[in-house]
N, C-alpha and C positions, 0 to 999 in steps of 0.2 A: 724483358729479358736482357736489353741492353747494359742494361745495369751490373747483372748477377754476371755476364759474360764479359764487361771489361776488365775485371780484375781491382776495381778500385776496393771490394765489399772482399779480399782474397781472406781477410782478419776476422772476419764474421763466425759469430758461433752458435749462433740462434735465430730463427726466421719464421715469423707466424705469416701468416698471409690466411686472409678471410673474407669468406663472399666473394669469389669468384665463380659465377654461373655460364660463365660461355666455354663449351669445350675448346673454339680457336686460341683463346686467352687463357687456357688453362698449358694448351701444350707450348704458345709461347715462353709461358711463366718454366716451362721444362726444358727447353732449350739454354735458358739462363742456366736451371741449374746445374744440367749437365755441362757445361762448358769446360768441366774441369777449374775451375777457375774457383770454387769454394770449398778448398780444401779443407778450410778451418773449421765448415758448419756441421757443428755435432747435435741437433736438435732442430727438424723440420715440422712443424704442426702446420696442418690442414684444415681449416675448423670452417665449416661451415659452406667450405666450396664444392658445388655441384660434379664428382668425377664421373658417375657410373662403368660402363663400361671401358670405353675409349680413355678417359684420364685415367683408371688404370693400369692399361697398358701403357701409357706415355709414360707415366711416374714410371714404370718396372724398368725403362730404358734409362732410367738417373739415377736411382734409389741402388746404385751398385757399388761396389768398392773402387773402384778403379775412378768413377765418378767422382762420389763423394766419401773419401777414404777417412773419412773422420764422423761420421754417421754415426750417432749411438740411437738417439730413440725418433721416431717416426712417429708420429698422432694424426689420423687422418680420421679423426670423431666425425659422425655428422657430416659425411661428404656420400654419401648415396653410395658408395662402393660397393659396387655388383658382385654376384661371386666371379663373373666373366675377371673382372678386373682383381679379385685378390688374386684368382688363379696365374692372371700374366703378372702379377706381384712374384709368386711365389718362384714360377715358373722361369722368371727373371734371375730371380736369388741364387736357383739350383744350375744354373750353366754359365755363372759366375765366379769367380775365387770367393770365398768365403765373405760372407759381408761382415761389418764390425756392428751390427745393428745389437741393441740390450733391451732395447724396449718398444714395443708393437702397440698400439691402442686403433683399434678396428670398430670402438662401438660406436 
């Protein structure tokens, strides 16, 4: 998360991350993102890392506009996402200003 939170990656426009299985290392990985500090990243893909419930709701806390104001597509394939967790997705999205999100991939 130190990474995503200094500012150094602020130019970044794309970010896979994959296999991550531990939920304490998933919500660090969310603190990075939130930081405000990746404004530029228009493309998050999730592939293969363990959220269920709990990453879920971590993600719902970064996955906003004010966060990440350049967000177009989200892919969180293949990451166990509970309905617990799309709901604090969703739930996240609706008491927010409007996200710029275009593209959802949930399978």
């Amino acid at each position: 998360s130190g990474a995503l939170s200094s500012g150094h990656l602020r130019r970044l426009e794309e970010l896979w991350v994959r296999g991550v299985r531990v939920v304490e290392e998933f919500r660090a990985l969310c603190v990075g993102l939130g930081s405000g500090r990746l404004s530029s990243l228009h493309r998050l893909r999730l592939r293969g890392c363990r959220l269920g419930a709990e990453g879920g709701r971590a993600l719902s806390e970064v996955v906003v506009a004010e966060k990440l104001p350049s967000l177009r597509t989200l892919d969180v394939k293949c990451t166990g996402l509970t309905d617990v967790g799309v709901t604090a997705l969703t739930e996240g999205w609706m008491s927010c200003p409007p996200s710029t999100l275009e593209d959802l991939d949930l399978s």
